[in-house]
Structures are given as structure tokens and as C-alpha cells.
C-alpha positions as CSV (number, residue, x, y, z in Angstrom):
1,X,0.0,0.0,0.0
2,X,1.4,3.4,-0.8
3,X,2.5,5.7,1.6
4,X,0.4,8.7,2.7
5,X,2.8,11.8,3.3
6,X,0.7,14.1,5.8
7,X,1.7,17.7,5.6
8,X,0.1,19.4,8.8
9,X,1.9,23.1,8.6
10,X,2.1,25.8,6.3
11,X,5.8,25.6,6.5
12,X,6.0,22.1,6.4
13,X,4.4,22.5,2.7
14,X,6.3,25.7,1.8
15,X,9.4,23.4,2.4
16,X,8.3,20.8,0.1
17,X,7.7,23.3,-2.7
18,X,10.7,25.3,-1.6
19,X,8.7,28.6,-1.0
20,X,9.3,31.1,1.5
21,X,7.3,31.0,4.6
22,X,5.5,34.8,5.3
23,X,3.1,33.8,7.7
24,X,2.7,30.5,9.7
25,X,-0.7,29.9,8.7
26,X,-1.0,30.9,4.9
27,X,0.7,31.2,2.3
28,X,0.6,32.2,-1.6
29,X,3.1,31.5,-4.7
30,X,3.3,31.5,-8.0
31,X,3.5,28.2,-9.2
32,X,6.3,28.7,-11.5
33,X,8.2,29.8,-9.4
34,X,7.8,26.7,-7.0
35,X,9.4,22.8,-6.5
36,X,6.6,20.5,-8.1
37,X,5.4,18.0,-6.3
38,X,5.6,14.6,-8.3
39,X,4.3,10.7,-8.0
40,X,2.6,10.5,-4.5
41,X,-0.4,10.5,-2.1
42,X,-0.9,13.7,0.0
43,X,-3.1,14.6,3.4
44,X,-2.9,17.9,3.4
45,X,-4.5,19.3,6.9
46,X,-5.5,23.2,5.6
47,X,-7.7,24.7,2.7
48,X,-5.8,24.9,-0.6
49,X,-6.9,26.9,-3.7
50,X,-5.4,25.8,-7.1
51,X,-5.2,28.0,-10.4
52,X,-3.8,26.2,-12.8
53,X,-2.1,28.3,-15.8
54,X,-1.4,25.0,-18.1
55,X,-1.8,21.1,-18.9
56,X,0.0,19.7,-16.0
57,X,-0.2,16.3,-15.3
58,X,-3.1,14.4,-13.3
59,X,-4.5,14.5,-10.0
60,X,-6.0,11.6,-8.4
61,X,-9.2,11.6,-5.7
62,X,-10.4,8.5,-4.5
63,X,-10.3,6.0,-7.6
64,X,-10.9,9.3,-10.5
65,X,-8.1,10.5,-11.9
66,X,-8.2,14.4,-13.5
67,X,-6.2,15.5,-16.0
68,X,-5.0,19.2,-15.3
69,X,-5.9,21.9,-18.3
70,X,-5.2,25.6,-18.2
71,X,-7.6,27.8,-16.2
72,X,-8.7,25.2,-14.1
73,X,-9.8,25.7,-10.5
74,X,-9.2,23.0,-7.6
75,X,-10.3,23.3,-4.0
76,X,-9.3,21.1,-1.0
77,X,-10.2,20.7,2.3
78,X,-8.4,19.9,5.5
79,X,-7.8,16.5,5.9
80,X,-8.7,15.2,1.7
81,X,-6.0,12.8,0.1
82,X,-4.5,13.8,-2.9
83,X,-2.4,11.4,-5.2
84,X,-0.5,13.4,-7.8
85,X,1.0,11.9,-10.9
86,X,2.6,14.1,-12.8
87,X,5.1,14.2,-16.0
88,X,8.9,14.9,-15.1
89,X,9.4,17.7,-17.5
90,X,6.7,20.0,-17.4
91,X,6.9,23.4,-16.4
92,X,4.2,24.3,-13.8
93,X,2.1,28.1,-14.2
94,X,-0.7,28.9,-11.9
95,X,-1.2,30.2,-8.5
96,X,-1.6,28.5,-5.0
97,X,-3.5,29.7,-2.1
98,X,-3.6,27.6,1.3
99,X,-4.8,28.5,4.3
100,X,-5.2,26.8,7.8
101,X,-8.5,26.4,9.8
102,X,-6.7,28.3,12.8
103,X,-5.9,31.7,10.5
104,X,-9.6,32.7,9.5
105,X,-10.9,32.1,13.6
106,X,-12.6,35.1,15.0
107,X,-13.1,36.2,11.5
108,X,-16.7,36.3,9.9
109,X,-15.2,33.5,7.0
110,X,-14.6,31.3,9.9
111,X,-18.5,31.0,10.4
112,X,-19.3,30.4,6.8
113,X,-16.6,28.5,5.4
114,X,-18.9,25.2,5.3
115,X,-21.3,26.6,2.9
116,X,-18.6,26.7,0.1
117,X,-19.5,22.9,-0.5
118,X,-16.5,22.8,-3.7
119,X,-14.2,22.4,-0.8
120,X,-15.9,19.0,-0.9
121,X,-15.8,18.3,-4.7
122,X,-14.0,15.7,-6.5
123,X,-10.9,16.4,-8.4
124,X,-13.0,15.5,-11.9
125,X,-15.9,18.3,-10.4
126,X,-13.3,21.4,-11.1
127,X,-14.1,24.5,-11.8
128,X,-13.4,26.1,-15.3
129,X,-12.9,29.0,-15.8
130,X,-12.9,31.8,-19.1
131,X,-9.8,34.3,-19.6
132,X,-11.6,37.0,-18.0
133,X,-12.9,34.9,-14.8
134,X,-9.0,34.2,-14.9
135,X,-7.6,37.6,-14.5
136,X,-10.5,38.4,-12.0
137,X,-9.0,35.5,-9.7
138,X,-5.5,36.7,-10.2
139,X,-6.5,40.2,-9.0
140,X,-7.4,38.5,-5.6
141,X,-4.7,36.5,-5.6
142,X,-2.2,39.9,-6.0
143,X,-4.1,41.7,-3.1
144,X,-3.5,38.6,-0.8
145,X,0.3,38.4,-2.1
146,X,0.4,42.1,-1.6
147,X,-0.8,41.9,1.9
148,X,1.4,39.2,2.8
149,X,4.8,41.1,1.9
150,X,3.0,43.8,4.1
151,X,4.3,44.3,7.3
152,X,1.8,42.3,9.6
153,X,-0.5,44.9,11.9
154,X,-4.3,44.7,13.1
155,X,-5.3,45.1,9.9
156,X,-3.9,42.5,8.1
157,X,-5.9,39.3,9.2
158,X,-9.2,41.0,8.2
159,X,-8.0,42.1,5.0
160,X,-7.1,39.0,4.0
161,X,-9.6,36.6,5.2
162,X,-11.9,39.0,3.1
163,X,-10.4,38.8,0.1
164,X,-10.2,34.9,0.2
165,X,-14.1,35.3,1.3
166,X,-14.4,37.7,-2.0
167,X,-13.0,35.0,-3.6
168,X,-14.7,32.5,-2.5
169,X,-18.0,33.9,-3.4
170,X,-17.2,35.1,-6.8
171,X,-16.1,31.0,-7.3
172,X,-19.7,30.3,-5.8
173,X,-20.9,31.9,-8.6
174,X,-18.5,30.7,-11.4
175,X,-19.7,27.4,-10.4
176,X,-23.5,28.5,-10.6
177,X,-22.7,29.5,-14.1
178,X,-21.0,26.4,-15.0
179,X,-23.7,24.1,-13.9
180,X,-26.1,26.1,-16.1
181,X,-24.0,25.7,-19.1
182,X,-23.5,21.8,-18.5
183,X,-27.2,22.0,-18.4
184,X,-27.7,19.1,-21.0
185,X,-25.5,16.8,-19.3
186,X,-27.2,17.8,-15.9
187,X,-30.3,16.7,-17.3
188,X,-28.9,13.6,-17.8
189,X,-27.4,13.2,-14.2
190,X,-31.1,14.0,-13.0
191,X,-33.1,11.2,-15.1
192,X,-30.5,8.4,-14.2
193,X,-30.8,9.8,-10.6
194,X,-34.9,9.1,-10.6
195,X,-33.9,5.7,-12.6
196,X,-31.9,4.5,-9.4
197,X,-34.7,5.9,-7.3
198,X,-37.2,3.9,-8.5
199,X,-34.8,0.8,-8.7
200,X,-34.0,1.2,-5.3
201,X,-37.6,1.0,-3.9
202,X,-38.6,-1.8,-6.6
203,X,-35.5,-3.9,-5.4
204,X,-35.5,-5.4,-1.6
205,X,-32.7,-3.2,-0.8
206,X,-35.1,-1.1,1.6
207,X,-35.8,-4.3,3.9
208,X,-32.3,-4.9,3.7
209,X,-30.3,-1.7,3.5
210,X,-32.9,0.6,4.8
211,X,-33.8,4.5,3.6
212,X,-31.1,4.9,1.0
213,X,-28.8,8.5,1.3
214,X,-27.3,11.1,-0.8
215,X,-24.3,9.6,-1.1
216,X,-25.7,6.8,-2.1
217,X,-26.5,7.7,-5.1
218,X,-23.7,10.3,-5.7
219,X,-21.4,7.1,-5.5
220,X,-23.5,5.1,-8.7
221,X,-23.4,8.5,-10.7
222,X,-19.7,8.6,-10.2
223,X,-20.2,12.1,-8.1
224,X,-19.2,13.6,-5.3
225,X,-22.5,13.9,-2.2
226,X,-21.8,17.4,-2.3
227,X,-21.7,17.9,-6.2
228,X,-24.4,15.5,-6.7
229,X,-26.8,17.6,-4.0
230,X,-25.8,21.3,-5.4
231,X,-26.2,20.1,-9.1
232,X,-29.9,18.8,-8.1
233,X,-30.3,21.5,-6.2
234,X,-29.8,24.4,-8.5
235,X,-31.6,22.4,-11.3
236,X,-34.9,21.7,-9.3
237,X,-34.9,23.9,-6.6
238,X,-35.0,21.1,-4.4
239,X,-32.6,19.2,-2.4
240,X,-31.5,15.4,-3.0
241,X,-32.7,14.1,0.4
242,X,-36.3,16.0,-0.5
243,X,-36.8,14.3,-3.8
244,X,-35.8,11.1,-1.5
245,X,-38.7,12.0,0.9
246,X,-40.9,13.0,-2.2
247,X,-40.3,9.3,-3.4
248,X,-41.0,7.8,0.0
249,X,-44.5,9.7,0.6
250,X,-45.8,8.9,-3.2
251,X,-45.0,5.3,-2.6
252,X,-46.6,5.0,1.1
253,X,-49.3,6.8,-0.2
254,X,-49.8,3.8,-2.7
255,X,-48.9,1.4,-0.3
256,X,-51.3,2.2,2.8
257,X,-54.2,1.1,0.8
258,X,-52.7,-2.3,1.3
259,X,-55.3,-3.5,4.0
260,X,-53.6,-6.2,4.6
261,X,-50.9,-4.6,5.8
262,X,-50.2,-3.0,8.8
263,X,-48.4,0.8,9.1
264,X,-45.6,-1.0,10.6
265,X,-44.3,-2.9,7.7
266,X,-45.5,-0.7,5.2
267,X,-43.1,1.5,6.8
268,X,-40.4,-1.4,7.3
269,X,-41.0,-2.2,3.6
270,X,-40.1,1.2,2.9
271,X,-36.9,1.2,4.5
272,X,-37.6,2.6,7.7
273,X,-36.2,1.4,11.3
274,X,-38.6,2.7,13.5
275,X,-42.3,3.0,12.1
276,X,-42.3,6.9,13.8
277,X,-40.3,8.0,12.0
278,X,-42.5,7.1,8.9
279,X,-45.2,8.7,10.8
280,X,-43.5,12.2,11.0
281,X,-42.2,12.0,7.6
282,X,-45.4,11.4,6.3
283,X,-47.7,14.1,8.3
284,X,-44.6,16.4,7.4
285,X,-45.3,15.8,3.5
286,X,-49.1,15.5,3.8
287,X,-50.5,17.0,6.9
288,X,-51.6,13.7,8.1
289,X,-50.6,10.9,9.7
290,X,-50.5,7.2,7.4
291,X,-53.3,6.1,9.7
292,X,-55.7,9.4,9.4
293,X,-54.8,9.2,5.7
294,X,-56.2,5.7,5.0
295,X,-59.3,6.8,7.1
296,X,-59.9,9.7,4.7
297,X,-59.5,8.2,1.7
């Protein structure tokens, strides 16, 4: 089994990509400028950004690989594994931007960091971008830089942290764009999605597996949970779990005309442990409960 390297500091990455360390806990460079990293599997423990400037090589997540093209975005979380496989003589362009947890505390970021769900995304779920989305990126990137050759006073912290949120949200929308111009393809991912759905509840999977989950289905469409819910969610307005839930009340509404069956195993059949838990799910959906339902219909 290949080795994991975990880099847990700033300076323990700058070191590996022979940069200079400006602050502890962040840290920006031009990739040209850097040591590549080559063949290898990575745990980095703090938030990178990647722009990269050309064709460099692939990237592996989990069992995808991605093949690096210019004016690609990549985002990382703390604690994701990265393999990196990468040709001998290329010559790297781009920008890096990584950041640990502890370095946005205190700041407004800090509390909103979550909902920038890429962090989350697979290597093969980048973000791509157009020339001028480009050179919009790189003008955050230069205020960061700038601010980090800056001598470090009170201000410095907020600045910073604002400019990576600024970032961060202009990204958010890149990536609200993007999925509207994949919007064939998402189509697609949405029709096989209610394909499995209906397989799922016409297999015995519920008695044996139970109520099945996001991730579930992210993993058969070849998609990260969090890609899979934000591509359903901006395409429908809804989220995964509720067209989950949507299923499970058109099907118990079906089902609980079954007089022969009890509320308990309709809701076993269904997939659920504990037959309250069908009950609130239902009245939540309906207004009623499965047994005033049956009695008004």
C-alpha cells in the first residue's frame, strides 16, 4: 500500500515546494516559481486553492483521476487525500493559495466557510474558468500576495480573510454559471438519478439496507455527495434528500391502501427502522398521519 505523506503546517508545505514561509498559517506563490510535487499520495490538513495556468499532469481523488488543463480551479479541504501523478518535465504556471483552519478564527469567514460545498468536490468536479474569470481570480490572488509582503499589523488578518471570502464567493458563482452551461448533461445526471430511485424502492434493498442516502446515489453517478446535491439543487430547486422523501411519501401513499398490511411494515418495507419516523415523515409531507390518511381516503 502506498504511503500517505501528511503535511500538517504551512511551513512544512512551503518546504516541500521550496517557497518562503510569510506567515505560519498561509501562504501564496506562483507556481512557476515553486518545486513541483511529483508521483505520491498527500493529506494535506488546511484549505488549498489551485489555479492552474497549463496542462500539468493528473491528479488523483479517490479512484478518479483528472487531467489538469489551463484555467482550471481545484479546492481542498483539511484533511482530503491527494495522489498526484505528474510528468517529469513539465513546467508548472498557476497560483496556490492555502490556508489553515486556525488563520480565519474570530473572523466572519470562519463562520461560513462550510457553505462553500467545492471544498468538498472531486478532483474531476473542477471548476473552469474563461480568460476574464481568470484575470478576475488573479487580481485577488495579488491583493493577498500584496498583503502578505506587508508588514503584519491589526489590519492585516481581516484584509485577507476578506479577500479569500471575495474570492470564495465570486467562485460560488462561477460554479452557478458552470452548472447552467452543463445543463444538457445535468439533465442527464437528473433522469438516471430518478432511474436509481425507482430501482432502489422496486429492489428489496429497503428491507435490507434501509432508507437509502445522498451519497448513495452520488457514488453510482460517479459524483461527489456534495456535487451531486448542489447540481440537483440548483436544477430543481430542491434538495437530494427532499426528492428522496418525495419518493418515499408517493410510494406509502400507494402502499397504505394495502389492508392487509399494517403501518408497521409498510413502513419497514419502505426502508424505515422505527415506524415513527414514517409517521412524522409522512404528516410532514401530507398533513396527516399514514393512519388518518387511510381513514380519509
Amino acid at each position: 500500500m502506498e504511503d500517505i505523506l501528511k503535511v500538517e503546517t504551512i511551513a512544512q508545505y512551503n518546504k516541500l515546494k521550496a517557497v518562503e514561509t510569510r506567515h505560519p498559517l498561509i501562504s501564496y506563490f506562483d507556481s512557476a516559481t515553486a518545486r513541483p510535487l511529483h508521483n505520491g499520495k498527500f493529506n494535506f490538513n488546511f484549505y488549498a486553492i489551485f489555479l492552474k495556468g497549463v496542462d500539468c499532469g493528473q491528479l488523483q481523488y479517490g479512484r478518479n483521476l483528472y487531467d489538469y488543463e489551463a484555467g482550471t480551479m481545484v479546492f481542498m479541504g483539511p484533511g482530503q487525500v491527494v495522489g498526484i501523478k505528474s510528468q517529469g518535465d513539465y513546467n508548472p504556471k498557476g497560483n496556490a493559495l492555502v490556508f489553515h483552519a486556525d488563520f480565519i478564527k474570530g473572523t466572519d469567514l470562519a463562520s461560513k466557510i462550510h457553505r462553500y460545498s467545492f471544498f468538498s468536490y472531486e478532483l474531476n468536479e473542477a471548476l473552469h474558468l474563461s480568460e476574464k474569470e481568470q484575470q478576475l481570480i488573479r487580481e485577488i490572488f495579488a491583493k493577498i500576495d500584496h498583503e502578505l509582503d506587508h508588514a503584519i499589523d491589526k489590519h492585516s488578518k481581516t484584509i485577507i480573510a476578506n479577500n479569500i471570502e471575495l474570492l470564495l464567493n465570486y467562485c460560488e458563482r462561477f460554479y452557478d454559471r458552470q452548472f447552467i452551461t452543463r445543463e444538457n448533461l445535468n439533465s442527464g445526471t437528473l433522469s438516471k438519478f430518478e432511474t436509481l430511485l425507482n430501482a432502489y424502492f422496486q429492489s428489496e434493498q429497503p428491507q435490507k439496507n434501509g432508507l437509502p442516502s445522498v451519497a448513495y446515489f452520488a457514488e453510482k453517478l460517479n459524483l461527489s455527495p456534495n456535487y451531486f446535491g448542489d447540481l440537483v439543487k440548483k436544477e430543481t430547486g430542491k434538495t437530494a434528500i427532499d426528492h428522496i422523501h418525495l419518493k418515499l411519501i408517493d410510494l406509502a401513499k400507494e402502499r397504505i391502501f394495502d389492508g392487509d398490511k399494517s403501518m408497521s411494515q409498510i413502513a419497514y418495507d419502505l426502508g424505515f427502522k422505527y415506524p415513527q419516523h414514517f409517521n412524522r415523515l409522512f404528516k410532514k409531507g401530507t398533513g396527516y398521519t399514514p393512519s388518518d390518511y387511510r381513514s380519509l381516503n
